[in-house]
N, C-alpha and C positions, 0 to 999 in steps of 0.2 A: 504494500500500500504506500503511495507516494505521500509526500509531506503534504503538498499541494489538498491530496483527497483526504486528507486527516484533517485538515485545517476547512476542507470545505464541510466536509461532517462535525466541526464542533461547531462553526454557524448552522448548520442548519439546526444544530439540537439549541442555538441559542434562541435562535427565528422560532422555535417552535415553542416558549415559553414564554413570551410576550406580543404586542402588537408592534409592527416594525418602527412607527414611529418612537418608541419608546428606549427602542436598542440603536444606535449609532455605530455602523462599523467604515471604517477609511481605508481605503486600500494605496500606497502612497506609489508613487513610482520610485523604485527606486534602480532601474537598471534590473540586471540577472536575477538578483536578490527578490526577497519580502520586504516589505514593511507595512505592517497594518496595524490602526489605531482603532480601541473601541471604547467607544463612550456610556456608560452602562445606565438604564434609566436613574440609578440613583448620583450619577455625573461620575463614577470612579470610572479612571482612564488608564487606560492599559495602552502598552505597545509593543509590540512582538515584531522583533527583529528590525532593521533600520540599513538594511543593505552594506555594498560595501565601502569602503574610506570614504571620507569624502561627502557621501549621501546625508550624514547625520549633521554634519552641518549645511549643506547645501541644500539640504532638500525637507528632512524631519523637522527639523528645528525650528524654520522659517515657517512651515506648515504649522507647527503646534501653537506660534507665535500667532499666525494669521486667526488661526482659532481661538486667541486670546487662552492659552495654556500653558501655563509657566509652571505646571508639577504635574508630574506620574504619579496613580498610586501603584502599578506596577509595571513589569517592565521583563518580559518574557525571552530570553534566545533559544529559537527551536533547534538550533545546532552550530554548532562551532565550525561551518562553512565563513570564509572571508565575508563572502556575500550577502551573507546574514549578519553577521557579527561585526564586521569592519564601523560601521558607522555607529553602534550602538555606543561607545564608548566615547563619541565626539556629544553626543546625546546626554546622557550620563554625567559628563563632564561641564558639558556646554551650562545645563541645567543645576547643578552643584545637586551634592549629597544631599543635603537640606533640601530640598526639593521633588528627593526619589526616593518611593515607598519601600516596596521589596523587587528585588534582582531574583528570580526564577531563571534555572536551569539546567540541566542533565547531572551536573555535579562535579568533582575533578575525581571522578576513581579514569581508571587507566583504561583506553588509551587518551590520550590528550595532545591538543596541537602543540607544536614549537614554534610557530610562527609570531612576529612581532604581534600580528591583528589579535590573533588570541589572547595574549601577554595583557595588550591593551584595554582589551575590555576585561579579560579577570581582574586588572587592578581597578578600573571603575567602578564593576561589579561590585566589586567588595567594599573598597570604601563605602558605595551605596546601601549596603544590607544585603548580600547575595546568600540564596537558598536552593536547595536540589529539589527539584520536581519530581517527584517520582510517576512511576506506571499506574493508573488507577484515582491519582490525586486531583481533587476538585478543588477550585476556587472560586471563590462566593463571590463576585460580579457586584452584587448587590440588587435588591429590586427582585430578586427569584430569579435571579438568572449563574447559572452554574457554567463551568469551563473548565471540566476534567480536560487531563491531559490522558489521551489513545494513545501513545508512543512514544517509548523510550529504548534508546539504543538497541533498534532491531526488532525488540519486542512491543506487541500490539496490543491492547484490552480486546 
């Protein structure tokens, strides 16, 4: 199951528990990458992935800006691809700690990148409050709307 159809099946189990106008989801460009922003009827805002270098401020940043959003209450990377991950930590950063709720993500057990992009957003991440998401794990949206995580390293709910 691609990331893509896993991320399209948690909207839809989101769509299915409220009226659309009440749930807010952004789909950002970011090049190769993801980044999507959702605004949950009770206004918690999530962002999940932010493309790669460059995008989180070029492109996340200025969008959240235009939306008048100056804090995350969370702040999701569905994997440690450049292209996901690159920008999150210009985002992260951009925004200061004081600003960003909880950091969600796979966790550091082995294998793990070497790459600077990695590096970079693990040290944002953390500064920010970083947490392992596990297989199974739901977070509360707010307003009745849920956002289990389907997939973790390989493995599928």
């Amino acid at each position: 199951m691609t990331k893509r159809t896993i991320i399209s099946l948690c909207y839809l189990l989101l769509a299915g528990f409220l009226p659309a106008a009440n749930l807010r989801i952004h789909h950002l460009y970011v090049g190769q990458g993801d980044g999507t922003l959702i605004v949950s009827p009770t206004g918690l805002k999530v962002l999940i992935d932010a493309g790669n270098t460059g995008f989180g401020s070029g492109t996340v940043r200025p969008y959240l800006a235009g939306l008048g959003i100056g804090a995350l209450d969370l702040v999701i990377a569905s994997h440690y691809h450049a292209d996901h991950i690159g920008g999150l930590d210009e985002v992260l950063n951009g925004l200061g700690a004081a600003f960003i709720g909880d950091v969600y993500d796979r966790g550091t057990g082995a294998p793990l990148p070497t790459t600077g992009t990695y590096n970079d957003y693990a040290a944002a991440a953390a500064a920010a409050g970083r947490f392992t998401l596990g297989l199974g794990h739901v977070l509360d949206l707010g307003g009745g709307v849920p956002l289990p995580c389907l997939a973790v390293d390989g493995s599928v709910l």
